[in-house]
C-alpha positions as CSV (number, residue, x, y, z in Angstrom):
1,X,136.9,5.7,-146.4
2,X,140.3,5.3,-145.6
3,X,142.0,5.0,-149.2
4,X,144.1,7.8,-150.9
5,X,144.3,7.8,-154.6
6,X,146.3,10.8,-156.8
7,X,143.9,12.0,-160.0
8,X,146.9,10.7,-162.4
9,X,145.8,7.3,-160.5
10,X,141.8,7.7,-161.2
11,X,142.7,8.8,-164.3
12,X,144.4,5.4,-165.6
13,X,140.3,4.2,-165.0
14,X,138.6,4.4,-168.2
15,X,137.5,1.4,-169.8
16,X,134.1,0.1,-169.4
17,X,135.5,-2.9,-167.2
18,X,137.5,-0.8,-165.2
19,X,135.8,2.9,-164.4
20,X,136.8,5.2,-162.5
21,X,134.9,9.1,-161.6
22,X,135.8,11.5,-158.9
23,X,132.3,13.1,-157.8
24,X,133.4,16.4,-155.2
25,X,136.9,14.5,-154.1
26,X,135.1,11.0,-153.5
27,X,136.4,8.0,-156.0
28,X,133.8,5.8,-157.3
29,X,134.7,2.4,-159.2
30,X,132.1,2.3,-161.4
31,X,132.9,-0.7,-163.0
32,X,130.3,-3.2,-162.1
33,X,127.6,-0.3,-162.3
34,X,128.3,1.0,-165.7
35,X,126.4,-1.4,-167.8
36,X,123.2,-0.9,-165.5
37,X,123.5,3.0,-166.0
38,X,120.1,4.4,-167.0
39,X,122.1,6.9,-169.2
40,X,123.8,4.1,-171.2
41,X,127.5,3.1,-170.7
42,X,128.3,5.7,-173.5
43,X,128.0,8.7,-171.1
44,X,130.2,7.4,-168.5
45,X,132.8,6.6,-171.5
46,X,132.8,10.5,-172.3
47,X,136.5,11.9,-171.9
48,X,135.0,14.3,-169.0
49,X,133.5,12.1,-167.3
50,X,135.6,8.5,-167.6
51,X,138.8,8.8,-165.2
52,X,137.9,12.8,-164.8
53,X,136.2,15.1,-162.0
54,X,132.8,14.5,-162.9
55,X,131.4,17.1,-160.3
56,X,130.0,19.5,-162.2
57,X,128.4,16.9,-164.6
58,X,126.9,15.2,-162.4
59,X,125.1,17.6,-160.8
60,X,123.6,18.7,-164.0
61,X,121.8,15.8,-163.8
62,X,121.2,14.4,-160.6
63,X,120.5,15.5,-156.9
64,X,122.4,15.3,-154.2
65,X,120.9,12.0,-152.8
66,X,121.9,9.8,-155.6
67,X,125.2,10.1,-154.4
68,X,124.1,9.0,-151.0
69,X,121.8,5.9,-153.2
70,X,125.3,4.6,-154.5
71,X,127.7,5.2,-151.5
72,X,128.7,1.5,-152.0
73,X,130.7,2.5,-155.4
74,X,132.8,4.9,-153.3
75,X,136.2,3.5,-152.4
76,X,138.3,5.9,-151.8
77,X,138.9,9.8,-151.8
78,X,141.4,12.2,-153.9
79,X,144.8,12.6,-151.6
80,X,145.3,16.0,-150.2
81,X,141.6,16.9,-150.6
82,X,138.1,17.1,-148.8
83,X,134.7,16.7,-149.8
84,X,133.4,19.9,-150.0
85,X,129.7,18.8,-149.7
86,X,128.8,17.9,-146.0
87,X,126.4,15.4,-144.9
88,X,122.9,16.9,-143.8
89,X,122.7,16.8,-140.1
90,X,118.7,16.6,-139.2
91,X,116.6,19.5,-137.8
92,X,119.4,22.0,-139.1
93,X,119.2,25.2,-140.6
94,X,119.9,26.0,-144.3
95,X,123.2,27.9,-145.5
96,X,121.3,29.0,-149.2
97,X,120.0,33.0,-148.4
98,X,116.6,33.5,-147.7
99,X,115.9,29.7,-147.6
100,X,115.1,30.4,-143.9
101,X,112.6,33.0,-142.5
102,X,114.1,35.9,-141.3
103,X,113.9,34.9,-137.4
104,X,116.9,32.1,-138.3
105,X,119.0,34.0,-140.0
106,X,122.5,34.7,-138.2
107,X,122.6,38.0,-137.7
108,X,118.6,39.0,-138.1
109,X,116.4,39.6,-134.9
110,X,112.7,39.3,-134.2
111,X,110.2,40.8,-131.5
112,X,107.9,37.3,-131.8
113,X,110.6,34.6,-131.4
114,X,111.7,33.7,-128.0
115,X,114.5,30.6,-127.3
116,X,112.1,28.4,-126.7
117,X,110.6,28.8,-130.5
118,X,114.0,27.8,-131.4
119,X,114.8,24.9,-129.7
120,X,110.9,23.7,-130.9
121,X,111.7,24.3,-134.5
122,X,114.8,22.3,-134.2
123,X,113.0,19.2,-132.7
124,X,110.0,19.5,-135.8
125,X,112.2,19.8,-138.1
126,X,114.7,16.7,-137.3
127,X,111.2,14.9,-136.3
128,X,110.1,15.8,-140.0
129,X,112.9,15.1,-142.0
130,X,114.0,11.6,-139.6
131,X,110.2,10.3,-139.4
132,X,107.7,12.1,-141.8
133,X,109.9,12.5,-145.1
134,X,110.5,9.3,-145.7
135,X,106.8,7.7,-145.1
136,X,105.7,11.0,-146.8
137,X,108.0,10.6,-150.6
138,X,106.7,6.8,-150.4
139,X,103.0,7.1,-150.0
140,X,103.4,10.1,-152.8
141,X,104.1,6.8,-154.8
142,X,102.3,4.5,-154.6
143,X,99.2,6.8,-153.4
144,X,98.4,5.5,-149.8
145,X,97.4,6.8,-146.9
146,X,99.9,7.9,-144.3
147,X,101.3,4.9,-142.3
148,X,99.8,4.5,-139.0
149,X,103.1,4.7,-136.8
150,X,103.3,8.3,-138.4
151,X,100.1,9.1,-136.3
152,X,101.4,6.8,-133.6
153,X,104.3,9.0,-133.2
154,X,102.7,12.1,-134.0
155,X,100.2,11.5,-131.1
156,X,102.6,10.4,-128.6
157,X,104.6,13.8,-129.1
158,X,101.2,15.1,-129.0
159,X,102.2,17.2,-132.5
160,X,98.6,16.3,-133.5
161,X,97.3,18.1,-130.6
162,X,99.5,21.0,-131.3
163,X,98.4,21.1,-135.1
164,X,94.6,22.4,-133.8
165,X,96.8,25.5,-131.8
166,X,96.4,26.7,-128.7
167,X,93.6,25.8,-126.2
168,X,92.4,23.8,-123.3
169,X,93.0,20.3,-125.6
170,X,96.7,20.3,-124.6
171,X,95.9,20.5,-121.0
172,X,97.9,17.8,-119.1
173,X,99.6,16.6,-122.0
174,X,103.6,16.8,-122.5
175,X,104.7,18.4,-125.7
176,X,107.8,17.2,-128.2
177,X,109.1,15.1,-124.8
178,X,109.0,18.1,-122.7
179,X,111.0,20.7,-124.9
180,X,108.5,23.2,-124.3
181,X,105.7,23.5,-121.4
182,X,101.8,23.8,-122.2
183,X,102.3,27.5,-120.8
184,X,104.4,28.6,-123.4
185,X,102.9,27.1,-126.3
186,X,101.5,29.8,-128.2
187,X,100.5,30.7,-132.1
188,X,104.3,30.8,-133.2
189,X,104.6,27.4,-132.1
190,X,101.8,25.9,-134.8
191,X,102.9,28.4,-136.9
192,X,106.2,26.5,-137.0
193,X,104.7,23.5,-137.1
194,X,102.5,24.3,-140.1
195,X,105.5,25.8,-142.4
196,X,108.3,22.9,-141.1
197,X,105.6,20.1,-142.4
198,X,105.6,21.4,-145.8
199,X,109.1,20.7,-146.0
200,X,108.0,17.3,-147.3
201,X,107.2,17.9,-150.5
202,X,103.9,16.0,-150.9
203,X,100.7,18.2,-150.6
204,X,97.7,15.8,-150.5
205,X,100.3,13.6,-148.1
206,X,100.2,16.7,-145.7
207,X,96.6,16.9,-145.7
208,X,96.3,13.0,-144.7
209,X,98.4,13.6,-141.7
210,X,95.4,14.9,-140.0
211,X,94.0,18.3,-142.3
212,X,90.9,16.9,-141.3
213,X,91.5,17.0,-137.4
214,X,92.6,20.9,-138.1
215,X,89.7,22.0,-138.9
216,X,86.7,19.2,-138.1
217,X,88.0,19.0,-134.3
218,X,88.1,22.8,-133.4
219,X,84.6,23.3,-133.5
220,X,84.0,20.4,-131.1
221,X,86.4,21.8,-128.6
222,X,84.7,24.7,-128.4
223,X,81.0,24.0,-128.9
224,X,80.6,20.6,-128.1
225,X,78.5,19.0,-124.7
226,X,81.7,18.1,-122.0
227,X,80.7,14.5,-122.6
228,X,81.0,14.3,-126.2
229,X,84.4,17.0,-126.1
230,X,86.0,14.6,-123.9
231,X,85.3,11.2,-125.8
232,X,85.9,12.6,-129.5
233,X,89.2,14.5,-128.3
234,X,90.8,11.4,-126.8
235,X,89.8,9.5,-130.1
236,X,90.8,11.9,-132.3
237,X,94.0,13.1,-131.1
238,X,95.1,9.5,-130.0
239,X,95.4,8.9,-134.1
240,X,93.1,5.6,-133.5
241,X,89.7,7.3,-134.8
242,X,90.5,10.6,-136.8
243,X,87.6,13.2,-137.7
244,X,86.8,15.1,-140.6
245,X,85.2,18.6,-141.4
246,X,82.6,18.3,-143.9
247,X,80.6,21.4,-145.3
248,X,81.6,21.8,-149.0
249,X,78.8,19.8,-151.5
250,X,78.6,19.6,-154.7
251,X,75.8,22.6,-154.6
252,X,77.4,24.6,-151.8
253,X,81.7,25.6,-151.7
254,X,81.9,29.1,-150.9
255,X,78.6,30.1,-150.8
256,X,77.6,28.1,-147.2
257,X,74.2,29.3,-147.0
258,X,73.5,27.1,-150.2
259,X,74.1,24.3,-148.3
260,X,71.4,21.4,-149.2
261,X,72.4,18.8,-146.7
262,X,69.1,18.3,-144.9
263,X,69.2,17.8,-140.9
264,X,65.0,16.9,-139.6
265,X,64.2,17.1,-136.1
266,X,62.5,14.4,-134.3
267,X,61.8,13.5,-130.6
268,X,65.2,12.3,-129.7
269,X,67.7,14.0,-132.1
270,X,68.1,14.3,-135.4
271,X,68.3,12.7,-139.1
272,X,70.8,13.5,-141.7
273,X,70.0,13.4,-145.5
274,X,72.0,14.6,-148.1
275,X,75.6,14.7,-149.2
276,X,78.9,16.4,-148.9
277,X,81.8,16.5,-151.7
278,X,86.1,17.2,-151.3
279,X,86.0,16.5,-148.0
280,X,89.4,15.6,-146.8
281,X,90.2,13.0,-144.7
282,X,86.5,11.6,-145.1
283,X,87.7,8.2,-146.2
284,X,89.0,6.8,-143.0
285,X,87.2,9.0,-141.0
286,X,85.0,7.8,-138.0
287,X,83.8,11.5,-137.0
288,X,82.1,13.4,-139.4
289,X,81.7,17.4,-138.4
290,X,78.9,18.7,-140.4
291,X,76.9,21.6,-141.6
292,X,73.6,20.9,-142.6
293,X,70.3,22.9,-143.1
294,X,67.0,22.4,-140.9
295,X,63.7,22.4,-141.7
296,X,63.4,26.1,-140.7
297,X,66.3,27.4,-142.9
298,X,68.7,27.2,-140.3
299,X,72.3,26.1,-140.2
300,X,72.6,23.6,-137.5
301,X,76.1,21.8,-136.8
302,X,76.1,18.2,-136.1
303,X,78.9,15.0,-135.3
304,X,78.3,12.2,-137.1
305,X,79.8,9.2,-136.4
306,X,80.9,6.2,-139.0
307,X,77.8,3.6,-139.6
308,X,74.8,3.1,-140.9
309,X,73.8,5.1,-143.5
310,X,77.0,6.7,-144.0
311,X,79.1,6.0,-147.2
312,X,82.4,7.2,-148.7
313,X,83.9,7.1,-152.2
314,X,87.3,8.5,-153.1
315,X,88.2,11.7,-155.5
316,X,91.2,11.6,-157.3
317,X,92.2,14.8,-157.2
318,X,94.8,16.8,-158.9
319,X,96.9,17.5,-155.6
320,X,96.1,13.9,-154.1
321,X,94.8,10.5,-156.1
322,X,94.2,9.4,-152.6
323,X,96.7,9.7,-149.6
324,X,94.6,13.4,-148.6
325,X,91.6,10.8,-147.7
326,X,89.2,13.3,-150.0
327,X,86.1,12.1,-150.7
328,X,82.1,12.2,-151.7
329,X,79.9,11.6,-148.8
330,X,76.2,10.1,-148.7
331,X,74.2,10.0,-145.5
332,X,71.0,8.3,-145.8
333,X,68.8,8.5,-142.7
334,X,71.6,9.0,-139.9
335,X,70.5,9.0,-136.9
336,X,72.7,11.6,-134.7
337,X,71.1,11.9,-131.3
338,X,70.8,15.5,-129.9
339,X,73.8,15.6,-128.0
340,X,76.0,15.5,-131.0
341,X,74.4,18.4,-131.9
342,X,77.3,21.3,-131.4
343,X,76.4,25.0,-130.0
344,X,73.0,24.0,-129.2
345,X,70.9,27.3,-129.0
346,X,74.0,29.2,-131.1
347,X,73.5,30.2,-134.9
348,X,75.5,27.0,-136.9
349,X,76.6,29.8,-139.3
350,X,78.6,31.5,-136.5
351,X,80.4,27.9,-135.8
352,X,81.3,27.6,-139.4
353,X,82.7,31.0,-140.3
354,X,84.7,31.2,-136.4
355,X,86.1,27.9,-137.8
356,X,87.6,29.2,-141.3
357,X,89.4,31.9,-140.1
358,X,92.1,29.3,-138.7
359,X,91.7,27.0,-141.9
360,X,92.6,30.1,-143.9
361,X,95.7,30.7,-141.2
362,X,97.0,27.0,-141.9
363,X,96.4,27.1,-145.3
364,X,98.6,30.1,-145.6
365,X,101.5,29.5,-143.4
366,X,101.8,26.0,-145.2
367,X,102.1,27.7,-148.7
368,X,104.1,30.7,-148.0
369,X,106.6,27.8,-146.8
370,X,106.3,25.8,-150.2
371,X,107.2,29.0,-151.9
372,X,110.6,29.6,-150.0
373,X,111.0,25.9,-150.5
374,X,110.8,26.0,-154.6
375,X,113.0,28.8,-154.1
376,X,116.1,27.0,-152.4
377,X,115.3,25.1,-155.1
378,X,115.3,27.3,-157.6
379,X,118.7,28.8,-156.2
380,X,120.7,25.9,-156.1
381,X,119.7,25.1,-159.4
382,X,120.8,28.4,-161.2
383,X,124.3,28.2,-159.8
384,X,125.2,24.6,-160.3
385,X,123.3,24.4,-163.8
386,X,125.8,25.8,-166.8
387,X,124.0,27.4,-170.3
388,X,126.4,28.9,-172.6
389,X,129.3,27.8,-170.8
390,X,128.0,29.8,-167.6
391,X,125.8,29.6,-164.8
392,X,122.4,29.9,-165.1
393,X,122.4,32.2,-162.3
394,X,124.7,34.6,-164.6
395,X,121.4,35.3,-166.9
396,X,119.8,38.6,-166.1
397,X,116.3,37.1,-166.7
398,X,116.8,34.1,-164.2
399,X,118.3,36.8,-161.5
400,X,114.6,38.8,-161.9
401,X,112.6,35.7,-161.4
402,X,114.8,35.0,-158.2
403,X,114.2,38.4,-156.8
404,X,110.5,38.0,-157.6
405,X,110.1,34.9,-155.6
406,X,112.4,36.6,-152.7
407,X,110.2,39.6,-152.7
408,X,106.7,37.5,-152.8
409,X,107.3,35.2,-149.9
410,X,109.2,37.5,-147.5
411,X,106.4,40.0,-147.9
412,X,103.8,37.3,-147.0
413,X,106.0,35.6,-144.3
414,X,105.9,39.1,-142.8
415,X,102.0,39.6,-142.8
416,X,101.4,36.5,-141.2
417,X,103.9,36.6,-138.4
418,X,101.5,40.6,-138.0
419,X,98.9,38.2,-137.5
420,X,100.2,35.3,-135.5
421,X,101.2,38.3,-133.1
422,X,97.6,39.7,-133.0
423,X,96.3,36.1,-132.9
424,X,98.0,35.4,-129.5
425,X,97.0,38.7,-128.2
426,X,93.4,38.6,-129.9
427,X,90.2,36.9,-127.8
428,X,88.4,34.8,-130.6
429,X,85.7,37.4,-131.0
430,X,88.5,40.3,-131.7
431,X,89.9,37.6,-133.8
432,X,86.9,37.6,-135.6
433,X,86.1,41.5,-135.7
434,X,89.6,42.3,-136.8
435,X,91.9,39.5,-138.4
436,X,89.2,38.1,-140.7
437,X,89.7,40.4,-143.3
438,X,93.9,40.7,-143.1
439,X,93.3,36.8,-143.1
440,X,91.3,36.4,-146.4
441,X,93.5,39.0,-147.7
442,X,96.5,37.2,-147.1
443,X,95.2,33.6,-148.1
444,X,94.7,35.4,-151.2
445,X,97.5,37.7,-151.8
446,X,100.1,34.1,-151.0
447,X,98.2,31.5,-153.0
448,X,98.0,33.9,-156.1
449,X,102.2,34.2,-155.7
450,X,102.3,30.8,-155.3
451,X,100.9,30.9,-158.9
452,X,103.3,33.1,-160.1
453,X,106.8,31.4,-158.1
454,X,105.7,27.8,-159.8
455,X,105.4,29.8,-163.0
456,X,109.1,31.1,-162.7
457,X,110.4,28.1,-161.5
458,X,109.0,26.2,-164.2
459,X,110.7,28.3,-166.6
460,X,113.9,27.9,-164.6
461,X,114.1,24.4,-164.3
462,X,112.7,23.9,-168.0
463,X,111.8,20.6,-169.2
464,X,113.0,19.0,-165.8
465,X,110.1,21.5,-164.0
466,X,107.5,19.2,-165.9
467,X,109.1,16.0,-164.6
468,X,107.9,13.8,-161.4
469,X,111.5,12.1,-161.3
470,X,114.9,13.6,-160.7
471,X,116.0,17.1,-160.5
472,X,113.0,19.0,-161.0
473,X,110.3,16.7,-159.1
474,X,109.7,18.8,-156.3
475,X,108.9,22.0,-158.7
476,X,106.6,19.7,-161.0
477,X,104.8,18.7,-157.6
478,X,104.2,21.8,-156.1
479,X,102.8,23.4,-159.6
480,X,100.4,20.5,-159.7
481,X,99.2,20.4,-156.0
482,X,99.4,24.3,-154.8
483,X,95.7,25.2,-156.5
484,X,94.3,23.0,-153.3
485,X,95.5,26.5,-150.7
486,X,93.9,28.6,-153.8
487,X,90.3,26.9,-153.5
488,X,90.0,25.0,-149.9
489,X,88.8,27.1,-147.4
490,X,87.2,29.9,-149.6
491,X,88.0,31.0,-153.6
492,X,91.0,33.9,-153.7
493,X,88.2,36.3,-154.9
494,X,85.9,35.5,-152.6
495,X,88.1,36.2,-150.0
496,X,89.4,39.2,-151.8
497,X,85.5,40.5,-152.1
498,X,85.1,39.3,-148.0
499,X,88.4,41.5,-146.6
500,X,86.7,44.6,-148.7
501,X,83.3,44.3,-147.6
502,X,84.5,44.1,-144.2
503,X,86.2,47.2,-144.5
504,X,83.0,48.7,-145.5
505,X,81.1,48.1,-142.7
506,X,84.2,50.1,-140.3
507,X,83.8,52.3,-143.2
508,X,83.0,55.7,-141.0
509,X,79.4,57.4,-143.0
510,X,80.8,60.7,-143.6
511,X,84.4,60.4,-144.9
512,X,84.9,62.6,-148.1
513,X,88.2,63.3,-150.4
């Protein structure tokens, strides 16, 4: 924007046919968009605002990205000044402290984080905020599922394929266009994937994009017949024919043994009775991975696939009224023949409880994110918002509940990168024998100060905290979605009871005070 005007000029502007504001040295003519205001033409009229440097008013009330809405008002900037807001270049870093782990901070060093972590995180996030944000805010609208050139996209970067973790899945494929090698993918990568996705700020949209290929495909890759392994993989991670895990009922969460999904043996496989309930993804799915009980007591683990006899019906959820894909499943006489039947010969207990371990991983690393997120929130916030004629950040209280939310997701963002490290070091049976515990603990210890940072930001952002529009939306979100990471893949004091009685049995017999 080439013109130049003085602030005596802009200032000769106030009328409501002719109005004039300066927003952070930008000049907007107002004057054709003051009657339409959704304040009313009266605030604009104010004798701060009309003709005046409305910067500090205006972001009181609005984000930055109704600026950005109404760039066509601008026409011109104050002489002898610059904006001091810059424009958002994609896949960068943020300049707010602590809005960034550790590992990006200038000046900070970490033992897990090679160069090649960096240049990854760089290409999710711009690939997040270019591609996945946008579709991501709409659907959290209007409620649909994730748009198919989403998964189109994410399978032909083969982030989908990344999103299960490491493992012989990724063979042959190239990742992000090349910027890192199958070799070097490791834990820390999905780790980064995990925590970069929840920087779109719609949780049951998250879980569309494939929650159900985190967990229902893992246990397929690694118990499944070659045949079927190949066939469901290439569906599955294609985004043409996604797959679902499905062992919560209505009768059985927690508690799998009380599972009363029926699985009878005949001649030639098996038939399924019985249903399953919350089970993401489950509405568009076309593989079903499910736990079911046999005649004999038994777990057994079977893929179903989409048609007769199998139904679907939505759940409106609290997190998601439909773009997670949750629903209530009813198989009536589904024939699976016996080579969809998954660690033949193998408990189907051990298959389910190898699987939550990484459910519980994903689940965490995507709400210790959220936290830091609400935070930057939350920090911005208290220094642009004035109460009393000062910042809000000036209030002792407000400075507390800042450190609080510092201290909580730091401390967790610390544990898990412990157990990423031991992850890519760990075989999957150490994995089980050792991180299972420092897992459930962890799940439990971040979704609990999850609790507590929406509680403080609530009270920080007041009335706007409760709102799904304008400043405050993203905190009013993630209050009303984060109790999903508290309940899906095991209850915080069922975990909290599991990591204890796990330490009891490495509990040697004759240790006294």
């Amino acid at each position: 924007m080439s013109r130049k005007f003085s602030r005596d000029a802009v200032a000769q502007h106030t009328s409501p046919g002719d109005l004039w504001v300066i927003i952070d040295s930008r000049v907007f003519d107002l004057s054709s968009f003051a009657s339409l205001h959704p304040g009313g033409l009266s605030v604009l009229l104010d004798s701060e605002i009309a003709g005046q440097d409305a910067t500090e008013r205006f972001f009181e009330l609005h984000r930055t990205e109704v600026l950005d809405r109404y760039a066509r008002l601008q026409i011109g900037t104050v002489e002898g000044e610059q904006p001091q807001m810059k424009p958002h270049v994609p896949g960068s870093l943020s300049a707010v402290p602590y809005a960034e782990p550790s590992w990006l901070s200038t000046g900070y060093h970490s033992p897990y984080y090679k160069e090649h972590h960096h240049r990854f995180r760089a290409a999710v996030r711009k690939f997040v905020e270019e591609v996945v944000f946008p579709d991501a805010q709409a659907r959290e609208l209007d409620g649909g599922r994730p748009s198919q050139h989403i998964f189109d996209e994410m399978a032909r970067l083969n982030l989908t394929a990344m999103r299960v973790g490491p493992g012989k899945h990724l063979q042959g494929r190239v990742l992000m266009d090349g910027i890192i090698s199958v070799e070097e993918f490791d834990a820390f990568h999905e780790l980064i994937i995990n925590q970069e996705f929840s920087r779109i700020h719609a949780r049951g949209y998250s879980d569309g994009l494939a929650g159900g290929t985190i967990i229902g495909l893992p246990p397929v890759i690694n118990f499944a017949q070659p045949a079927l392994r190949e066939r469901i993989v290439e569906d599955t991670l294609s985004g043409k024919k996604p797959i679902c895990l499905a062992v919560t009922e209505a009768f059985a969460g927690s508690d799998v043994q009380g599972l009363r999904c029926r699985a009878t043996r005949t001649q030639d496989g098996w038939i399924v009775n019985g249903t399953k309930k919350w089970i993401t993804n489950a509405m568009w799915a076309h593989y079903f991975t499910v736990a079911c009980k046999a005649e004999n007591g038994e777990i057994v683990v079977l893929v179903v696939e989409r048609g007769e006899g199998v139904q679907t019906r939505p759940i409106k959820t609290a997190y998601s009224s439909s773009s997670a894909g949750t629903a209530f499943v009813t198989f009536d006489n589904v024939r699976v023949p016996l080579t969809n039947q998954l660690g033949a010969g193998q408990p189907g207990l051990n298959i389910i409880l190898a699987n939550f371990n990484h459910e519980r991983w994903v689940l965490t690393a995507a709400t210790i994110a959220g936290q830091r997120l609400i935070f930057e929130e939350c920090f911005k916030w208290a220094t642009q918002r004035k109460v009393f004629g000062k910042s809000l950040s000036s209030q002792a209280v407000i400075r507390q509940k800042l450190a609080a939310m510092i201290s909580r997701f730091e401390s967790c963002q610390s544990w898990i990168e412990n157990i990423t490290f031991q992850m890519c070091r760990m075989s999957a049976k150490e994995q089980a024998r050792h991180l299972a515990g420092q897992m459930a603990f962890l799940k439990m210890h971040s979704t609990r100060a999850s609790q507590a940072t929406a509680a403080d930001a609530t009270q920080i952002f007041g009335g706007r905290g409760i709102t799904q529009t304008g400043m405050g939306r993203f905190i009013e979100h993630f209050h009303r979605t984060l109790l999903i990471d508290a309940v899906g893949g095991g209850a915080e004091d069922v975990l909290g009871d599991l990591g204890v009685r796990q330490a009891m049995r490495n509990m040697p017999p004759r240790v006294r005070l």
